[in-house]
Gaussian input, Z-matrix of N, CA and C with variables (Angstrom, degrees):
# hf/3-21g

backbone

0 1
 N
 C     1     B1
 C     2     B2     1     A1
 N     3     B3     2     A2     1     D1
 C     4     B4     3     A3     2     D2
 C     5     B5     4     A4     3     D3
 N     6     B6     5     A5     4     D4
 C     7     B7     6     A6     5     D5
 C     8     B8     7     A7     6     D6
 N     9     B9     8     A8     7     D7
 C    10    B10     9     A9     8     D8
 C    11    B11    10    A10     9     D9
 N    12    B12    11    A11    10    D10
 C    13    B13    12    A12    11    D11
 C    14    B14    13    A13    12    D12
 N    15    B15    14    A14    13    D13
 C    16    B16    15    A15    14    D14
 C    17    B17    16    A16    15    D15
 N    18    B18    17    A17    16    D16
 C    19    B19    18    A18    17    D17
 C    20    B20    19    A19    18    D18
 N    21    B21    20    A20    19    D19
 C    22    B22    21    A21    20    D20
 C    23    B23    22    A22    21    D21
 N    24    B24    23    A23    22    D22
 C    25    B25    24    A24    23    D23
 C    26    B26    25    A25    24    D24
 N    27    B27    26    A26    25    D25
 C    28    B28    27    A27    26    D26
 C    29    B29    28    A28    27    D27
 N    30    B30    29    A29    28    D28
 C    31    B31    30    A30    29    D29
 C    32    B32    31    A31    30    D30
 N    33    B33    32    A32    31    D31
 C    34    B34    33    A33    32    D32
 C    35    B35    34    A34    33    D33
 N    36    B36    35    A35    34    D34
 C    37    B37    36    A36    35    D35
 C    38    B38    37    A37    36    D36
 N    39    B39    38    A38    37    D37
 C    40    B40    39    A39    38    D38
 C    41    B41    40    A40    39    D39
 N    42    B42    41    A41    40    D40
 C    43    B43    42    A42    41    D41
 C    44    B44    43    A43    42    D42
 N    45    B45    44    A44    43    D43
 C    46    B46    45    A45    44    D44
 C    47    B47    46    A46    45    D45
 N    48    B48    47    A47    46    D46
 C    49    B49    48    A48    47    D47
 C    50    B50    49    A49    48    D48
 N    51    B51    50    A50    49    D49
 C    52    B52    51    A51    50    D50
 C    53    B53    52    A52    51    D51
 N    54    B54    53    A53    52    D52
 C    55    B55    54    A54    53    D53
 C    56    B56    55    A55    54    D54
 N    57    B57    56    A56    55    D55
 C    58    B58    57    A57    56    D56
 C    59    B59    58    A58    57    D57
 N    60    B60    59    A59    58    D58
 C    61    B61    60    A60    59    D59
 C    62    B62    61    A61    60    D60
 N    63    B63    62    A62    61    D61
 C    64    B64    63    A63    62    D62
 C    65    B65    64    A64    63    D63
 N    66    B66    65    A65    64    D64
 C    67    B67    66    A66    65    D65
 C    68    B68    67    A67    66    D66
 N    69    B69    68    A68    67    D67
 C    70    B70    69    A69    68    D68
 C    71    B71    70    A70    69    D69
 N    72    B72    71    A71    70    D70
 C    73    B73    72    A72    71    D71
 C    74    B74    73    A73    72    D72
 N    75    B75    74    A74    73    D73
 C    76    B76    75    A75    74    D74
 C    77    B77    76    A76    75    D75
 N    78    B78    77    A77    76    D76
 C    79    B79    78    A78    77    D77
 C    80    B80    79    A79    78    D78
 N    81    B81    80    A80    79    D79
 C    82    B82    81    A81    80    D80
 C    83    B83    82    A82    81    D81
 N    84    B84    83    A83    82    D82
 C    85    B85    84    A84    83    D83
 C    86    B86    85    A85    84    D84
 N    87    B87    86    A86    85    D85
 C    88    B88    87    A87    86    D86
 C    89    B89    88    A88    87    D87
 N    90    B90    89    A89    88    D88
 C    91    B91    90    A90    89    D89
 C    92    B92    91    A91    90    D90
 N    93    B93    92    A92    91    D91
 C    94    B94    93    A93    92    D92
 C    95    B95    94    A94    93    D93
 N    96    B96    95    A95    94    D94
 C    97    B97    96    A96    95    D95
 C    98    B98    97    A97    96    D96
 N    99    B99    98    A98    97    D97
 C   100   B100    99    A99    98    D98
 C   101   B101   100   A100    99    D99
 N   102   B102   101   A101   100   D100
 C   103   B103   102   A102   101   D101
 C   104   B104   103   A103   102   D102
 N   105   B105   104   A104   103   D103
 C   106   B106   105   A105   104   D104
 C   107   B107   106   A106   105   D105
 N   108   B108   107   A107   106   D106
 C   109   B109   108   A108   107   D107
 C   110   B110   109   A109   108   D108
 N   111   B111   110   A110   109   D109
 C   112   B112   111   A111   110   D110
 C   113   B113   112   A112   111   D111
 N   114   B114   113   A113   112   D112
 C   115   B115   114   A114   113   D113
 C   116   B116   115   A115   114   D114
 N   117   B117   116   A116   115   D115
 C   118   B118   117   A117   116   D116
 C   119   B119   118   A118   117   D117
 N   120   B120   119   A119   118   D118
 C   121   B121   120   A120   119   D119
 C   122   B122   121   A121   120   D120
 N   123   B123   122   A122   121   D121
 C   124   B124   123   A123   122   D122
 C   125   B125   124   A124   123   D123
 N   126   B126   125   A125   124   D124
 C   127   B127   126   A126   125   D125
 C   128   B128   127   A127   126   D126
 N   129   B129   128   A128   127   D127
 C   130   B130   129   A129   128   D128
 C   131   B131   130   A130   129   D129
 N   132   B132   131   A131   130   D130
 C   133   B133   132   A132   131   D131
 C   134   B134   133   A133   132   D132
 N   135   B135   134   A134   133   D133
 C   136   B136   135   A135   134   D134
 C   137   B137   136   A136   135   D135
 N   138   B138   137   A137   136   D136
 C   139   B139   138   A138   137   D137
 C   140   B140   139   A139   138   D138
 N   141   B141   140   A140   139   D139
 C   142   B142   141   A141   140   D140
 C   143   B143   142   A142   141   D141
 N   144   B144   143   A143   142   D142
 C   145   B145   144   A144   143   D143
 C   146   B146   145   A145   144   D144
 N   147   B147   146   A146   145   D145
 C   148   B148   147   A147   146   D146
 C   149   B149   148   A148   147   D147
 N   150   B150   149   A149   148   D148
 C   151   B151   150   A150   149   D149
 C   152   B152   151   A151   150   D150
 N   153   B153   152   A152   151   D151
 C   154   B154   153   A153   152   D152
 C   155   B155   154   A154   153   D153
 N   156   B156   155   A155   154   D154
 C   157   B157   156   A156   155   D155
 C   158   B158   157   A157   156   D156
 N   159   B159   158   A158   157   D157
 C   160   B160   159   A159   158   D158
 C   161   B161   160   A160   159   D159
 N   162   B162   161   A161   160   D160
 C   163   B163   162   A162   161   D161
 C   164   B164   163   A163   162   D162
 N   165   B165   164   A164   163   D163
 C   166   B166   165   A165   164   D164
 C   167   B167   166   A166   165   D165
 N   168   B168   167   A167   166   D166
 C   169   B169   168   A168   167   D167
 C   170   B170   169   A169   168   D168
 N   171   B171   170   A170   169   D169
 C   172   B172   171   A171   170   D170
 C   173   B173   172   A172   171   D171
 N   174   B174   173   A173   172   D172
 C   175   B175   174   A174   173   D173
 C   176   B176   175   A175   174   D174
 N   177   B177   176   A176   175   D175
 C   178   B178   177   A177   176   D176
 C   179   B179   178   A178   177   D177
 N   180   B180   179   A179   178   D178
 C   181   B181   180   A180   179   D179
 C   182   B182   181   A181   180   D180
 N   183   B183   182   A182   181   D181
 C   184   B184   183   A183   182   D182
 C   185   B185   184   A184   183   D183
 N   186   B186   185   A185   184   D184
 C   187   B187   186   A186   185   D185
 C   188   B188   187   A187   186   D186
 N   189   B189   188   A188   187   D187
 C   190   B190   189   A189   188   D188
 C   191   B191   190   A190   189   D189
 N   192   B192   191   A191   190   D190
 C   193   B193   192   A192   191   D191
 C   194   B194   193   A193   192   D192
 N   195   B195   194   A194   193   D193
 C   196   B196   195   A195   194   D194
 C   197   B197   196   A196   195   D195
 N   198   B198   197   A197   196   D196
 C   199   B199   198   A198   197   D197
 C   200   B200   199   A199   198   D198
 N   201   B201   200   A200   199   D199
 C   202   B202   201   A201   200   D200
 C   203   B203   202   A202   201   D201
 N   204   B204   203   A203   202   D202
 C   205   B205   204   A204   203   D203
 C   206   B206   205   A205   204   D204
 N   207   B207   206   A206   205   D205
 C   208   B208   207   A207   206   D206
 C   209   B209   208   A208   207   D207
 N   210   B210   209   A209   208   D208
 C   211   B211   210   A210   209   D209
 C   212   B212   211   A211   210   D210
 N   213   B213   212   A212   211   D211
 C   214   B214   213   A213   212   D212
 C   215   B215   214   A214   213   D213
 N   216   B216   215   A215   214   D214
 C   217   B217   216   A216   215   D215
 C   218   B218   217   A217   216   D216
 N   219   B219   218   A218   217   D217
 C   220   B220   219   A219   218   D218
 C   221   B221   220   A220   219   D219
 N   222   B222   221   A221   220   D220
 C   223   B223   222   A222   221   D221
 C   224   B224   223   A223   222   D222
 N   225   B225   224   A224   223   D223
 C   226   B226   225   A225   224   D224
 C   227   B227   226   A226   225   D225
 N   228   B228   227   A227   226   D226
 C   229   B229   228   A228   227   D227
 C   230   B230   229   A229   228   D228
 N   231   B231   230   A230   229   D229
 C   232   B232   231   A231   230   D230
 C   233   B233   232   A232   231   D231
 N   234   B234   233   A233   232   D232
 C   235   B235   234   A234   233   D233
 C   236   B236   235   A235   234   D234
 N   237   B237   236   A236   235   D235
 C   238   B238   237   A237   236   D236
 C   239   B239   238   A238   237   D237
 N   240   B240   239   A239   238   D238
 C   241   B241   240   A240   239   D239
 C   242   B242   241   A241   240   D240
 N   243   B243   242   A242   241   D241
 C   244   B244   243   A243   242   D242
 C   245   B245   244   A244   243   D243
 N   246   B246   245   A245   244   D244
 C   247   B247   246   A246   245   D245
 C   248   B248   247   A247   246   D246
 N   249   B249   248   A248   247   D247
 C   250   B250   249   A249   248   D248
 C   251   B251   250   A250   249   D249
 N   252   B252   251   A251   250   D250
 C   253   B253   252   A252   251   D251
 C   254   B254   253   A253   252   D252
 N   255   B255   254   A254   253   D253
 C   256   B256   255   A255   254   D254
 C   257   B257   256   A256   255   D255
 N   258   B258   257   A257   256   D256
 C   259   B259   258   A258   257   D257
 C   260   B260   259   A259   258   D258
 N   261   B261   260   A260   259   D259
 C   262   B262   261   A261   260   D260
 C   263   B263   262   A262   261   D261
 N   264   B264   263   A263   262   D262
 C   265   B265   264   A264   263   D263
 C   266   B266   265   A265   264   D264
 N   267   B267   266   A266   265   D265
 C   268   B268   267   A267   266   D266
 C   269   B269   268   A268   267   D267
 N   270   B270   269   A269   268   D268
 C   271   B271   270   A270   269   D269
 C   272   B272   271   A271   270   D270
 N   273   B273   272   A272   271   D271
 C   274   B274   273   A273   272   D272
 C   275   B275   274   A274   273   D273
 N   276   B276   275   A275   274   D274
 C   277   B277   276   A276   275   D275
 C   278   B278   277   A277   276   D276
 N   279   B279   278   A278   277   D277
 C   280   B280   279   A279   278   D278
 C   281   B281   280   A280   279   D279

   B1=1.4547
   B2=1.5189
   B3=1.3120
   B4=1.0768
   B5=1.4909
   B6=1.3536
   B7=1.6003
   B8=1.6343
   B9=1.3216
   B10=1.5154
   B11=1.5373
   B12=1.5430
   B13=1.7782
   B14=1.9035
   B15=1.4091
   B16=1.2552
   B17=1.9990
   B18=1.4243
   B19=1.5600
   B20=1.5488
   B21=1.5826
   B22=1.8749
   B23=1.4949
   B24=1.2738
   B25=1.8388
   B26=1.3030
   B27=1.6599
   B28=1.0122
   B29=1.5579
   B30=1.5240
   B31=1.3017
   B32=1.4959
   B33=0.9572
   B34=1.5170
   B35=1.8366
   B36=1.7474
   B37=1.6519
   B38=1.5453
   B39=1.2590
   B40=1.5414
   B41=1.0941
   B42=0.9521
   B43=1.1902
   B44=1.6137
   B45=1.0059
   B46=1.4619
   B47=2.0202
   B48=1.2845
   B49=1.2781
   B50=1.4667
   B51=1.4837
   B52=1.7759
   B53=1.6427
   B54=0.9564
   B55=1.4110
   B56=1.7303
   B57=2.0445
   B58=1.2236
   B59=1.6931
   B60=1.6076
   B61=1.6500
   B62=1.6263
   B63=1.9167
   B64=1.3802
   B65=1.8423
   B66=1.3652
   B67=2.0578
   B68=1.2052
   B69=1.4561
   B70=1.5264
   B71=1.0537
   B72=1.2568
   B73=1.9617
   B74=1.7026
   B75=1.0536
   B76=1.2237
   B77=1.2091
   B78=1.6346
   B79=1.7033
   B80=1.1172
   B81=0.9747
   B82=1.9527
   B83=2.1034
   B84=1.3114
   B85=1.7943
   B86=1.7363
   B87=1.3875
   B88=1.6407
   B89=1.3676
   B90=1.6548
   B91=1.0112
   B92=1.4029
   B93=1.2952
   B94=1.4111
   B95=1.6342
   B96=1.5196
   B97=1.6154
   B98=1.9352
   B99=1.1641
   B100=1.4401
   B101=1.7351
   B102=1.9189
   B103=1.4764
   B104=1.4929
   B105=1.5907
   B106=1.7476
   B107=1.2479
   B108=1.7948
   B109=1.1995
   B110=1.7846
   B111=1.1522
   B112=1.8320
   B113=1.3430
   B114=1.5674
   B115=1.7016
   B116=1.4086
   B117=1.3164
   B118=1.5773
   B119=1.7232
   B120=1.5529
   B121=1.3666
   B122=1.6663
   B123=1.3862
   B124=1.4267
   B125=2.0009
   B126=1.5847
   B127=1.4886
   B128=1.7431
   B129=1.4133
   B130=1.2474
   B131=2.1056
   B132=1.2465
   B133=1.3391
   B134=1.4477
   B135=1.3969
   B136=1.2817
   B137=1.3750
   B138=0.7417
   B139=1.7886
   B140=1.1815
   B141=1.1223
   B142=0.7875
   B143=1.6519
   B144=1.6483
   B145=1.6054
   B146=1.8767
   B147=1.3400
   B148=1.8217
   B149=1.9089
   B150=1.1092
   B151=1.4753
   B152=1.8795
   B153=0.7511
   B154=1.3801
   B155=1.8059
   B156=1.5092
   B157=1.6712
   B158=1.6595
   B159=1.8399
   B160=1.9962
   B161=1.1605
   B162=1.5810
   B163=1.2900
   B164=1.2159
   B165=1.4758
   B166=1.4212
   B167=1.3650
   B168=0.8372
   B169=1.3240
   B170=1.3210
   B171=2.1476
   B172=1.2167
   B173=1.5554
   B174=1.1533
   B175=1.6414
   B176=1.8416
   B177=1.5074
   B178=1.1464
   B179=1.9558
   B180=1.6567
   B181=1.4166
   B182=1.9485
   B183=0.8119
   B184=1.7004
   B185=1.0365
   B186=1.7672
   B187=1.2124
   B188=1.5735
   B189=1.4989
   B190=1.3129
   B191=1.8775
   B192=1.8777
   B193=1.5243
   B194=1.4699
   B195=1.2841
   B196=1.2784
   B197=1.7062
   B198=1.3622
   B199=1.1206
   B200=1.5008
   B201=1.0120
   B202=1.8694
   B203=1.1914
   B204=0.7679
   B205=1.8811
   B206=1.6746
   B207=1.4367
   B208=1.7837
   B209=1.4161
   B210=1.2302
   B211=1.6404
   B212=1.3642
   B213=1.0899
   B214=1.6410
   B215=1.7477
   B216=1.6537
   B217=1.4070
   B218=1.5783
   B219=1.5651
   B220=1.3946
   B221=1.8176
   B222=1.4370
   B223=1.4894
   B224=1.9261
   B225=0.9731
   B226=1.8434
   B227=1.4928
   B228=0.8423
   B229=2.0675
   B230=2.1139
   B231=1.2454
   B232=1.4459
   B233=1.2336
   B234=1.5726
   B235=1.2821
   B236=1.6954
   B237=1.1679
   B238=1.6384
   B239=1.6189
   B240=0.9818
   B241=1.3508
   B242=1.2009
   B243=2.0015
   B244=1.8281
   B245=1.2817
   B246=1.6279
   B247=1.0764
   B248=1.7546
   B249=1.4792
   B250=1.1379
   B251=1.6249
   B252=1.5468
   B253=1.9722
   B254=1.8511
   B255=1.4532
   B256=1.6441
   B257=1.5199
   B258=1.1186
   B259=1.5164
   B260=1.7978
   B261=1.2588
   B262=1.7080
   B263=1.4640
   B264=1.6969
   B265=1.4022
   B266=1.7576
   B267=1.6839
   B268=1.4697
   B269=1.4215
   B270=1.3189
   B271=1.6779
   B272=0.9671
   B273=1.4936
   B274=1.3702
   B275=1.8882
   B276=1.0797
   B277=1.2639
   B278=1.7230
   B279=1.6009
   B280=1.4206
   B281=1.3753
   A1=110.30
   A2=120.40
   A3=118.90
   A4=115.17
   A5=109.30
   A6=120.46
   A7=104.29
   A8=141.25
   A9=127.84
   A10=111.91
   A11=117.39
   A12=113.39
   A13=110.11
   A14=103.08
   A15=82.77
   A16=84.12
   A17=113.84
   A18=128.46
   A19=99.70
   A20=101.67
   A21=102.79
   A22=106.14
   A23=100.56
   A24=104.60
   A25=97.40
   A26=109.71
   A27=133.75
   A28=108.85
   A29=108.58
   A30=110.06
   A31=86.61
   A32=159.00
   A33=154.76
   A34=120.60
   A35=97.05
   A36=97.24
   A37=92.64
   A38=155.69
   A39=156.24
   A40=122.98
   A41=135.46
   A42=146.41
   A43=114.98
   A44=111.41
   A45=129.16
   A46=103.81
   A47=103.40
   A48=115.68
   A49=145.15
   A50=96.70
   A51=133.46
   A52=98.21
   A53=111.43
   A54=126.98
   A55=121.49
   A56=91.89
   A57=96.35
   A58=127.79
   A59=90.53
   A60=95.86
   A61=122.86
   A62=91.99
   A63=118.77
   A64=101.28
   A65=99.79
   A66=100.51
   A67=108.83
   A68=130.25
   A69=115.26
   A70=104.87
   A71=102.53
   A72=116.61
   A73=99.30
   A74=147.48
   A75=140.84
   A76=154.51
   A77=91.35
   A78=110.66
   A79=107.93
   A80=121.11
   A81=114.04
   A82=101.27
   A83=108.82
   A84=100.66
   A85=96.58
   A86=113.41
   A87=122.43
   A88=95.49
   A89=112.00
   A90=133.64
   A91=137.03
   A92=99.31
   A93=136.29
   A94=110.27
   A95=80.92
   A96=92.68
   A97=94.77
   A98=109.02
   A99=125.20
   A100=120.73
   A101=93.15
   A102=96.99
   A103=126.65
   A104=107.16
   A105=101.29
   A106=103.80
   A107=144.18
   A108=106.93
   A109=85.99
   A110=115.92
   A111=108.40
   A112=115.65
   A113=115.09
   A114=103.37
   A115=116.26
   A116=109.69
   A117=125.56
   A118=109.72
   A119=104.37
   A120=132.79
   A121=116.27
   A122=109.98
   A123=124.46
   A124=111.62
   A125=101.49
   A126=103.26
   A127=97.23
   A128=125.08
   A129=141.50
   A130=103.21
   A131=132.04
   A132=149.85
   A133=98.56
   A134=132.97
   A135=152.70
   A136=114.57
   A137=122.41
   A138=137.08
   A139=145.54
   A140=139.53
   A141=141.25
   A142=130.41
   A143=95.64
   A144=107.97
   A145=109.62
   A146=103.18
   A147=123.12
   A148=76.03
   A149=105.18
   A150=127.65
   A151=105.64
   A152=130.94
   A153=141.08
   A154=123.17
   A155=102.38
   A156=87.68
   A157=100.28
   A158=77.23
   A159=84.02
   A160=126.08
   A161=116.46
   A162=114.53
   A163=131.83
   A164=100.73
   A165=106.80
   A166=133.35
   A167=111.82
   A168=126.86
   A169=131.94
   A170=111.11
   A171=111.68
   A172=87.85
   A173=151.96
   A174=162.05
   A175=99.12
   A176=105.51
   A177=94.86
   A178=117.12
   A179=89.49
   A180=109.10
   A181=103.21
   A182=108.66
   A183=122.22
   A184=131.31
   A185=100.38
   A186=106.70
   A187=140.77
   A188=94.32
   A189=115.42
   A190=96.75
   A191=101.30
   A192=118.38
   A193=103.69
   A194=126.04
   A195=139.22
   A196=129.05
   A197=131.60
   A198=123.26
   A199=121.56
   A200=97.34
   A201=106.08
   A202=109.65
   A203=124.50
   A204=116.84
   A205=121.25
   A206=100.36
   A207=112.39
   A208=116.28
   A209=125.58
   A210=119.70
   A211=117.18
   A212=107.79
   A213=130.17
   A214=113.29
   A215=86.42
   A216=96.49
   A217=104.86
   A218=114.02
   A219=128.54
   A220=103.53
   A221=84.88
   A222=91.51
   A223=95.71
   A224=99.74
   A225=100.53
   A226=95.46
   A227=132.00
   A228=163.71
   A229=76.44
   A230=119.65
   A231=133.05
   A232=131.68
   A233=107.66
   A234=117.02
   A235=124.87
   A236=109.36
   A237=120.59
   A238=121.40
   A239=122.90
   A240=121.62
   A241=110.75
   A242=106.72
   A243=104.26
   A244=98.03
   A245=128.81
   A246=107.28
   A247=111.57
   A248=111.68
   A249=128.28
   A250=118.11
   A251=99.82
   A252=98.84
   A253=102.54
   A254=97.68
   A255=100.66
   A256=124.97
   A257=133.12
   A258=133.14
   A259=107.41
   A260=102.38
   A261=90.49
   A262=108.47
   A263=128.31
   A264=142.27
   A265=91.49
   A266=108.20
   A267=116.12
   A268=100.82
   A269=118.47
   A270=86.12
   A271=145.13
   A272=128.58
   A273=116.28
   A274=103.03
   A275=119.09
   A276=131.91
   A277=118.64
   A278=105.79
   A279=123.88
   A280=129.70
   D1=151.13
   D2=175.49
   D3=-91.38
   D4=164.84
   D5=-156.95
   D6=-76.88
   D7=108.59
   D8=172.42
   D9=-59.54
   D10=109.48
   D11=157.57
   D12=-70.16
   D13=130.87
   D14=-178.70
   D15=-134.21
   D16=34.85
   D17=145.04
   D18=62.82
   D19=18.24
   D20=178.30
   D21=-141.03
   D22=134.25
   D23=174.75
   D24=-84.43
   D25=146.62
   D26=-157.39
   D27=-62.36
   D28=-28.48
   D29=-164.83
   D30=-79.21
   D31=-7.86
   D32=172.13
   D33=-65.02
   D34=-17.80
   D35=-149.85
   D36=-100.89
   D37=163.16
   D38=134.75
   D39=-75.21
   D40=117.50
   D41=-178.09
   D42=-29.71
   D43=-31.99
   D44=-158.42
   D45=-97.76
   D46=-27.70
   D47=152.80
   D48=-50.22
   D49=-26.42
   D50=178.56
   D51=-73.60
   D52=153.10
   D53=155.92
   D54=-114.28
   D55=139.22
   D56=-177.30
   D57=73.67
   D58=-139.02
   D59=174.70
   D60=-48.92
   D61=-45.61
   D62=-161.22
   D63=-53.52
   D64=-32.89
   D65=176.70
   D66=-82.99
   D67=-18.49
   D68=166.85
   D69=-59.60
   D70=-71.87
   D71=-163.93
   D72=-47.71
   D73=-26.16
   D74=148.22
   D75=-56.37
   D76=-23.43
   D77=154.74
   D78=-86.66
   D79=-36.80
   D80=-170.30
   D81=-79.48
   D82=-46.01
   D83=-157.83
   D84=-110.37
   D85=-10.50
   D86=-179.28
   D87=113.67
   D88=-170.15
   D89=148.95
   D90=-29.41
   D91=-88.98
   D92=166.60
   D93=-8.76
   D94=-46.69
   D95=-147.74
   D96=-91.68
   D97=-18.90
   D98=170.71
   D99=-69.13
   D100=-33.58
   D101=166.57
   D102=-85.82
   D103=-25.05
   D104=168.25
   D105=-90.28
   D106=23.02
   D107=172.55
   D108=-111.39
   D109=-10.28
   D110=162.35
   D111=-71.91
   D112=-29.84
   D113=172.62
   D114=-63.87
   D115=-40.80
   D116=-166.34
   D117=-54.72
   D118=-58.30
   D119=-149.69
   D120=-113.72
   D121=-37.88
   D122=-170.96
   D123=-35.97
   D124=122.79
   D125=-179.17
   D126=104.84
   D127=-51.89
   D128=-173.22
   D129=-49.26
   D130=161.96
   D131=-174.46
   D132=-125.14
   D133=100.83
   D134=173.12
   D135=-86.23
   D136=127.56
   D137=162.92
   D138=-122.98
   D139=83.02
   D140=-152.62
   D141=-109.98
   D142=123.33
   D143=-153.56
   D144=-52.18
   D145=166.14
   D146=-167.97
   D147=-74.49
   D148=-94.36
   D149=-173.15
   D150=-32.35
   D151=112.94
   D152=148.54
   D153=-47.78
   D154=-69.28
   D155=168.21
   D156=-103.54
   D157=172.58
   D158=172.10
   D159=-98.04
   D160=179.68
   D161=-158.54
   D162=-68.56
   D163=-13.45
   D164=159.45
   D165=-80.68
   D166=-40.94
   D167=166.95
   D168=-69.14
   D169=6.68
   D170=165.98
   D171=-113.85
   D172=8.94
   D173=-149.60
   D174=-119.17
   D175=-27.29
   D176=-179.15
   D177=-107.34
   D178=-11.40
   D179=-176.63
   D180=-95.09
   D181=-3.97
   D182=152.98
   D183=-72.48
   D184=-64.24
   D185=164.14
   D186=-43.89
   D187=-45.50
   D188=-168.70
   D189=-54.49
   D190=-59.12
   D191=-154.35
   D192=-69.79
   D193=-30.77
   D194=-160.47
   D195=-50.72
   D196=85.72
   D197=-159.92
   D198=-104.18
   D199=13.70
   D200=-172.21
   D201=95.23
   D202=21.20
   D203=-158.85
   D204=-173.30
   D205=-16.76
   D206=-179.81
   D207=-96.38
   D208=11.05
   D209=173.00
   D210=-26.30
   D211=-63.85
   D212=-166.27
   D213=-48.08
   D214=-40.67
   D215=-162.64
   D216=-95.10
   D217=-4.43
   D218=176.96
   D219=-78.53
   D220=-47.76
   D221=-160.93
   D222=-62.21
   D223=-36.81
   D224=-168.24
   D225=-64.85
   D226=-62.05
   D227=-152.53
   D228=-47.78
   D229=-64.11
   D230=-162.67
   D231=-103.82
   D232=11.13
   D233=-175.97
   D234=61.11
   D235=11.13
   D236=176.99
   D237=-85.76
   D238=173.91
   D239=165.92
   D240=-114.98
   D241=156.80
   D242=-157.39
   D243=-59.52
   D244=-23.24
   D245=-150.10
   D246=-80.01
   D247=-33.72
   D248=162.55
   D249=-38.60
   D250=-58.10
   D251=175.62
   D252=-50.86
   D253=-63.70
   D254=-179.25
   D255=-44.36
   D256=-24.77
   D257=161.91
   D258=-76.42
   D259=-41.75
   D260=-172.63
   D261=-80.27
   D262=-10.30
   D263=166.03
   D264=-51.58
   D265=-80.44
   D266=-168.82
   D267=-50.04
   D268=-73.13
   D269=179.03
   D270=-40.33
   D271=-31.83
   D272=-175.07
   D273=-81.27
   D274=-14.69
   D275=178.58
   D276=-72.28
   D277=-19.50
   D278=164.31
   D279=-80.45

């Protein structure tokens, strides 16, 4: 996509000036960060996944932490449920 000029440095714009998404994402990361994710994306349908990392990469961060005995504190630690840690435990155990 091409870059939007909109002939103002960011430190010029208020947050509250933005529309929509574009004023969340501006209260939470600034401006700035509100104007490259409209250059990047603007017009585009974003979605954004439940889960943060992937499945591998919580299979190996289980593995790693996993002591016989920490479900509870896995499941809290990652936002999962025990039952979720406990199936990806047995699997990797298969």
């Amino acid at each position: 996509m091409r870059e939007v000029f909109t002939g103002m440095e960011p430190k010029e714009i208020k947050c509250e000036c933005l529309n929509g998404v574009y004023n969340e994402i501006a209260n939470l990361l600034g401006v700035e960060a509100a104007v490259i994710l409209h250059s990047a994306f603007r017009g585009q349908q974003i979605n954004f996944p439940v889960s943060l990392f992937t499945a591998e990469f919580m299979r190996t961060q289980v593995t790693k932490e996993y002591n016989g005995h920490n479900i509870k504190y896995l499941a809290t630690k990652y936002g999962y449920s025990e039952k979720w840690i406990r199936k990806m435990i047995n699997g990797i155990k298969k």
